[in-house]
MITI-289238 format. One line per field, with one value per residue (C-alpha): residue number from 0; residue in one letter; x, y, z. Coordinates in pm, 1 decimal, always signed. Layout:
! MITI-289238
pos NUM_...
code A_...
east X_...
north Y_...
up Z_...
//
This chain:
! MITI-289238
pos 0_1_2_3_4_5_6_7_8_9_10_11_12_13_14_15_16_17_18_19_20_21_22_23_24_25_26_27_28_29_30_31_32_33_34_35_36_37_38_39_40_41_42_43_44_45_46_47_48_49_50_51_52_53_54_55_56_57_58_59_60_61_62_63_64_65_66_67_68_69_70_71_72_73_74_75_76_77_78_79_80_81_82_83_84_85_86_87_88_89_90_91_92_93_94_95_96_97_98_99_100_101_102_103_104_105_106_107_108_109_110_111_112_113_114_115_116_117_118_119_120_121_122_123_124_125_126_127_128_129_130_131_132_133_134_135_136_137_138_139_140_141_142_143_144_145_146_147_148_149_150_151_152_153_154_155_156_157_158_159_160_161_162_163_164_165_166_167_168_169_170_171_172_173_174_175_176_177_178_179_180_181_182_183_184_185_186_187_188_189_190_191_192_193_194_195_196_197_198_199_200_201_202_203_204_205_206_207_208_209_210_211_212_213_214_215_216_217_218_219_220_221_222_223_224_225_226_227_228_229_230_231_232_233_234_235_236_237_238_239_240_241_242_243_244_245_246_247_248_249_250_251_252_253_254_255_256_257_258_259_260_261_262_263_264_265_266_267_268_269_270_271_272_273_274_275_276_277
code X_X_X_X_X_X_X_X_X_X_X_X_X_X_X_X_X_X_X_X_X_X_X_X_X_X_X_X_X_X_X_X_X_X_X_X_X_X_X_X_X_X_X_X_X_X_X_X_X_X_X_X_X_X_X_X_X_X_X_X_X_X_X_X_X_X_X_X_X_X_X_X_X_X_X_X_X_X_X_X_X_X_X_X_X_X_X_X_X_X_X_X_X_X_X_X_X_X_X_X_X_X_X_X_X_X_X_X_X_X_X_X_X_X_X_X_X_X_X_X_X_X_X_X_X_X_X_X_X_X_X_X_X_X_X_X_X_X_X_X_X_X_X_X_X_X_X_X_X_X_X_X_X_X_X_X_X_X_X_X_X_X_X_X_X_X_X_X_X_X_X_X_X_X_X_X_X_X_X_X_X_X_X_X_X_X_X_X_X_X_X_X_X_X_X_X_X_X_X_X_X_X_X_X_X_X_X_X_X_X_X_X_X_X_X_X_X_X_X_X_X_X_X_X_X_X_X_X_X_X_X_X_X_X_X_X_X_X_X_X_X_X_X_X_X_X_X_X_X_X_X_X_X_X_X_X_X_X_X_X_X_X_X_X_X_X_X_X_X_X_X_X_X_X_X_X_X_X
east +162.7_-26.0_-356.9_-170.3_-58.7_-410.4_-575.6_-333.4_-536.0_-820.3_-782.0_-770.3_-728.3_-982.0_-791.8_-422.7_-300.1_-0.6_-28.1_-1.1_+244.8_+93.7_-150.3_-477.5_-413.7_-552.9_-891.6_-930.9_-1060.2_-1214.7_-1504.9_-1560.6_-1800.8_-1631.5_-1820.0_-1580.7_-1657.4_-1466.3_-1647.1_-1814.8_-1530.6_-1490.3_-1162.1_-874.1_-494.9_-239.1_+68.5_+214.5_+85.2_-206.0_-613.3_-825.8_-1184.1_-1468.4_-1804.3_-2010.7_-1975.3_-1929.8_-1958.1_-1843.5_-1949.9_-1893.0_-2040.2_-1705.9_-1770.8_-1417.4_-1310.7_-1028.3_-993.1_-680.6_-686.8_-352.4_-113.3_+74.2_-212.9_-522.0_-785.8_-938.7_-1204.6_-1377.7_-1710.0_-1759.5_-2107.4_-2076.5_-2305.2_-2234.6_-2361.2_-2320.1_-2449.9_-2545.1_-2332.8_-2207.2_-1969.7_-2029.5_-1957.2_-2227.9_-2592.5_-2715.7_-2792.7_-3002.1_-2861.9_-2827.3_-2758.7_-2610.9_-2605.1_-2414.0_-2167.2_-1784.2_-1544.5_-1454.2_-1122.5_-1028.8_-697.8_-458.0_-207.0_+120.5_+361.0_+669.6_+901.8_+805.0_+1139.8_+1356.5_+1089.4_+772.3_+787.1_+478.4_+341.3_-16.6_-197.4_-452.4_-721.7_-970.7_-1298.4_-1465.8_-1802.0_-1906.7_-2196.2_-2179.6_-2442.4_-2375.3_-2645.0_-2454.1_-2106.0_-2125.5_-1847.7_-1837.3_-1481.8_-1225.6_-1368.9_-1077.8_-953.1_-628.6_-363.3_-214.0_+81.5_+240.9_+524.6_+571.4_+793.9_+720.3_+801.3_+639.4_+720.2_+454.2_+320.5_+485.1_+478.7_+591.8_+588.8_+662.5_+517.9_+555.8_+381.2_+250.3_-122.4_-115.2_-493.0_-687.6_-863.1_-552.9_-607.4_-236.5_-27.3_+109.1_+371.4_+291.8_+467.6_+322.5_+462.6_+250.7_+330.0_+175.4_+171.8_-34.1_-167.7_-362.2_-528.2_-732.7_-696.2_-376.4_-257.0_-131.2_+60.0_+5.6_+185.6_+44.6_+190.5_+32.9_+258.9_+91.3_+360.4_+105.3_+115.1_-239.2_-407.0_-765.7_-959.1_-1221.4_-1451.6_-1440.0_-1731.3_-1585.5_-1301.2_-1553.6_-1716.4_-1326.2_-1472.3_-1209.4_-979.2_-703.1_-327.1_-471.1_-155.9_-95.0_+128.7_-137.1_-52.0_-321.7_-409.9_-594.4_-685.0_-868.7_-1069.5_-1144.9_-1454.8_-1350.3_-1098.2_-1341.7_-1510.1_-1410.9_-1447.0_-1191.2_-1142.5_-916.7_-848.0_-670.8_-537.1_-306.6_-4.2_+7.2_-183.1_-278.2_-710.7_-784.0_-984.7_-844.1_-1065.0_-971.4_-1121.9_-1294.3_-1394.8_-1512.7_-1546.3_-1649.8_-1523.5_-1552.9_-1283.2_-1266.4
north -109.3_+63.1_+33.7_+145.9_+493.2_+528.2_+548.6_+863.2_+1017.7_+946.9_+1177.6_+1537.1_+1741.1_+1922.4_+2159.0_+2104.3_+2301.9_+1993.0_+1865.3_+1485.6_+1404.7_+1077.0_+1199.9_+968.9_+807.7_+847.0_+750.2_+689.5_+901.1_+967.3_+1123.7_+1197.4_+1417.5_+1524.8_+1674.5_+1920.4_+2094.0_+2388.9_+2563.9_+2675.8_+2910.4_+3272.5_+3352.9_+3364.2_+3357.2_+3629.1_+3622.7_+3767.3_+3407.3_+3586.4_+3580.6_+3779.9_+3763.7_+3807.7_+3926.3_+3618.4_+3241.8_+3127.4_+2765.4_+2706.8_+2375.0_+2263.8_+2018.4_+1936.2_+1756.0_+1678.9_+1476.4_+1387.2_+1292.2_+1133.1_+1343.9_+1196.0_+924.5_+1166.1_+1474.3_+1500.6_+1789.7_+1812.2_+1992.1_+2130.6_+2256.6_+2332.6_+2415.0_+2654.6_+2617.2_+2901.8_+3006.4_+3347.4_+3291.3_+3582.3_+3856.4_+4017.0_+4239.9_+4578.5_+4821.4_+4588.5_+4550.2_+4249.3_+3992.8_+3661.2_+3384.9_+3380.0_+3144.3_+3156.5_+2879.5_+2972.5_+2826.3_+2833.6_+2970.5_+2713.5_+2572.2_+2372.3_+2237.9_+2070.4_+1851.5_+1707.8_+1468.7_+1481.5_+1195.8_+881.6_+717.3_+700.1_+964.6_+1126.4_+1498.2_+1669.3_+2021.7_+2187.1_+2491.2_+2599.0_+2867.1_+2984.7_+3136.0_+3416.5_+3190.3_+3217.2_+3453.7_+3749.7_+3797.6_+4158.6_+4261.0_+4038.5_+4049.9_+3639.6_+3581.6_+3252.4_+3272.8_+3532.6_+3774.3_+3717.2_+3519.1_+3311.0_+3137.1_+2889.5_+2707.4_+2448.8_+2183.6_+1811.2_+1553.2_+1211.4_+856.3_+548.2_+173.9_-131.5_+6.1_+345.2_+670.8_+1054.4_+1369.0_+1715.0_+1997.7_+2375.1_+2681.8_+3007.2_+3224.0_+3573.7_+3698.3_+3974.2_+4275.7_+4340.3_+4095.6_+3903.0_+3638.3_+3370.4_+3117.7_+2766.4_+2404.2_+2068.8_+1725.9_+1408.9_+1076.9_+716.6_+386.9_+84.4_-73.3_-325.3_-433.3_-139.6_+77.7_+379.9_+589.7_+932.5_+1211.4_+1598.3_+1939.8_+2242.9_+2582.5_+2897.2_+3216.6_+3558.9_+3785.1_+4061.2_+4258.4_+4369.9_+4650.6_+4554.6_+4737.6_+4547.1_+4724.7_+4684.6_+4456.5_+4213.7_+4190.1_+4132.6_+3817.7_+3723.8_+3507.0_+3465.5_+3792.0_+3893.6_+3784.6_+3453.9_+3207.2_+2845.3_+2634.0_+2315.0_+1983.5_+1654.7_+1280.7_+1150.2_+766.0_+535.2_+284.8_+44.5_-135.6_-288.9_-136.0_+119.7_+238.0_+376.5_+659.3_+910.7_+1090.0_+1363.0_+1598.4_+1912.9_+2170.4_+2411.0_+2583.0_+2858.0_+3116.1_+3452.2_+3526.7_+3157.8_+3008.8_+2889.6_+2591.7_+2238.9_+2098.0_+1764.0_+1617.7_+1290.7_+1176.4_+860.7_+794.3_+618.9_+565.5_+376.4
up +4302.9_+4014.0_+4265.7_+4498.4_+4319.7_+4181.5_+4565.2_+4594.9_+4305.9_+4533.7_+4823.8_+4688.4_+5015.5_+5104.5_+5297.4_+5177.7_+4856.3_+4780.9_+4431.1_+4314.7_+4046.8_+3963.3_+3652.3_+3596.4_+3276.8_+2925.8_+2941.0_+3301.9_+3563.6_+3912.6_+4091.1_+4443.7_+4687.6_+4990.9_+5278.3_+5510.2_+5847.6_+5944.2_+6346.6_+6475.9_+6551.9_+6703.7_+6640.8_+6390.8_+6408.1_+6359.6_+6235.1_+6558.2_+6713.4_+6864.5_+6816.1_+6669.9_+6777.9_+6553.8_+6624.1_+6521.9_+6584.6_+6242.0_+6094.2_+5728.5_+5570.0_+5215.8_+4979.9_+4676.0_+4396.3_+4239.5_+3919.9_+3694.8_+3359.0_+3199.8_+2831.9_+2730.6_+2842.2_+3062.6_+3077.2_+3296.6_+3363.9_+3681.0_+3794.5_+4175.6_+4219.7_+4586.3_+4796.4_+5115.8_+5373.9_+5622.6_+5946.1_+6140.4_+6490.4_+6701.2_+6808.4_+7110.1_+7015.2_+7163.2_+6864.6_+6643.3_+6721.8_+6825.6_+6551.0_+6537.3_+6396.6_+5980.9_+5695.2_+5367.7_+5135.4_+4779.1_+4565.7_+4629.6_+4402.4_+4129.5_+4041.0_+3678.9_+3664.7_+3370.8_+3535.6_+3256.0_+3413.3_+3237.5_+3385.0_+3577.2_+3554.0_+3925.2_+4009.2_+3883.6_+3810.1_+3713.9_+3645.7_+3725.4_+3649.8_+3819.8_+3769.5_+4045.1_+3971.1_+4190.8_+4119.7_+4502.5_+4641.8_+4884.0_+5115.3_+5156.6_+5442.0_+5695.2_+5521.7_+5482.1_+5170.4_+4977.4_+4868.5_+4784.6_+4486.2_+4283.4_+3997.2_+4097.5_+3822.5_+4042.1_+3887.6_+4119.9_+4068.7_+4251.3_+4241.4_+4393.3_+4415.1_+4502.5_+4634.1_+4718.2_+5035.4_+5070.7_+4845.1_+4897.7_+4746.8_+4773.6_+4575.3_+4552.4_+4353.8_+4334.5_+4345.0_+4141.2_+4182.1_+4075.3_+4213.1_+4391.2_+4650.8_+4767.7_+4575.8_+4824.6_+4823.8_+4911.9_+4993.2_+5042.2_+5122.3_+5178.1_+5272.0_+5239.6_+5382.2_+5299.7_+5689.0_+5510.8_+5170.9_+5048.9_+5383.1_+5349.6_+5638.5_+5470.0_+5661.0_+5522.8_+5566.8_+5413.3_+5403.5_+5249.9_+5267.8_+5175.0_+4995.4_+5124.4_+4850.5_+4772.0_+4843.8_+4800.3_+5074.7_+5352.0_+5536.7_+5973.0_+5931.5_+5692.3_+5901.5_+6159.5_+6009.2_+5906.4_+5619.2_+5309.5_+5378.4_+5192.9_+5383.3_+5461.0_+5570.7_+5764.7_+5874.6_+5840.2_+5926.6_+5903.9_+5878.7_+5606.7_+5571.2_+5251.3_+5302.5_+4987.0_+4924.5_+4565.0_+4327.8_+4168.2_+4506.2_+4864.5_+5142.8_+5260.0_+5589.7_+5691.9_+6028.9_+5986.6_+6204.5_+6225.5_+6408.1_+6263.7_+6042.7_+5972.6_+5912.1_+5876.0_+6154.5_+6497.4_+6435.9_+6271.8_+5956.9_+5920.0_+5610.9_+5442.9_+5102.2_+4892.6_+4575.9_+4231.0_+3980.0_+3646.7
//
């Protein structure tokens, strides 16, 4: 059971915003690197269900490194430092001149996180706060962004429970950002099940809500490369899947798409990951 709960621990989504309630515990921890592949794509969704085509091909790749630390018995700290790798292909839109392929390698924006659970009796209900840094690069020639140029406080609530093979949880929170760029609303719910020893089948839903209430201003071309604009929404479902090697080490896999969204790419995610925990 309790290795069971920890593997949860193990598969931070890469794309999905749900928060755990199971908290690593004092003392213990995780690491993991976790590859994702977003493209290339040419087009985004609207929030009237339609497309809107950008100029370039892009391709957005990023390198994670994530951990967690158990600080207390029921406190952890967690921590993301993320890589992007992004390519703008060449364009053929007729109000831009013609543009050879470019790439932008910087760092992401980076997130540190406390995580307190305060009951883990019937069910486990736990607390997070989370604070985004506007860490990542801006390649301004060619409009290639990194990651939203604002600071985020993200708090977020879950509540959870888990059996031998099976666990669920549901979470909920906030983001209030900076530099007048949106706050959003967001739910998650994710679901378990143990196929065999060491390997987990997990179900994900992931919805980000823009209140739209920012008033930060992007230029036509920004809007043009469509890379980390203000409004951004989904309705994001996935599978995700562990596979254990020996208690402390194991890989990760995940495919995301979407249904629905608003500036966030018409284009699913895949990502893999391997892991150590002690």
């Amino acid at each position: 059971m309790r290795a069971f709960l920890l593997c949860i621990l193990l598969t931070p989504s890469f794309l999905a915003n749900g928060q755990s309630p199971w908290v690593a515990g004092k003392g213990k921890g995780y690491v993991q690197v976790g590859f994702t592949s977003i493209g290339p794509y040419q087009e985004l969704f609207q929030s009237d269900g339609g497309s809107y085509r950008l100029s370039h091909v892009i391709t957005d790749r990023t390198l994670q490194f994530f951990g967690e630390y158990g600080v207390a018995d029921h406190t952890s700290i967690l921590a993301s430092v993320p890589f992007k790798f992004l390519t703008q292909g060449e364009g053929f839109d007729p109000f831009f001149p013609a543009t050879r392929k470019t790439s932008f390698s910087t760092i992401g924006n980076i997130q540190i996180a406390a995580r307190h659970n305060f009951t883990d009796e019937k069910f486990l209900l736990s607390t997070q706060w989370t604070l985004e840094i506007p860490t990542a690069g801006f390649d301004e020639l060619n409009s290639i962004r990194g990651g939203l140029n604002a600071y985020s406080l993200i708090p977020s609530m879950s509540i959870g429970k888990g059996f031998s093979n099976f666990y669920a949880f549901a979470s909920t929170g906030f983001a209030v950002r900076t530099n007048n760029y949106s706050s959003d609303f967001r739910v998650g719910a994710e679901a378990g099940y143990k196929v065999i020893d060491r390997i987990y089948l997990i179900l994900v839903l992931d919805i980000v809500e823009s209140l739209k209430n920012g008033s930060v201003f992007e230029d036509l071309t920004l809007r043009r490369i469509g890379l980390y604009l203000n409004n951004q929404s989904y309705f994001a479902y996935g599978i995700k899947t562990i596979i254990g090697f020996t208690d402390k080490l194991g890989i990760n896999g995940a495919f995301y798409g979407a249904r629905s969204g608003n500036l966030v790419a018409r284009s699913p995610s895949l990502n893999l990951g391997a892991y150590y925990k002690w």
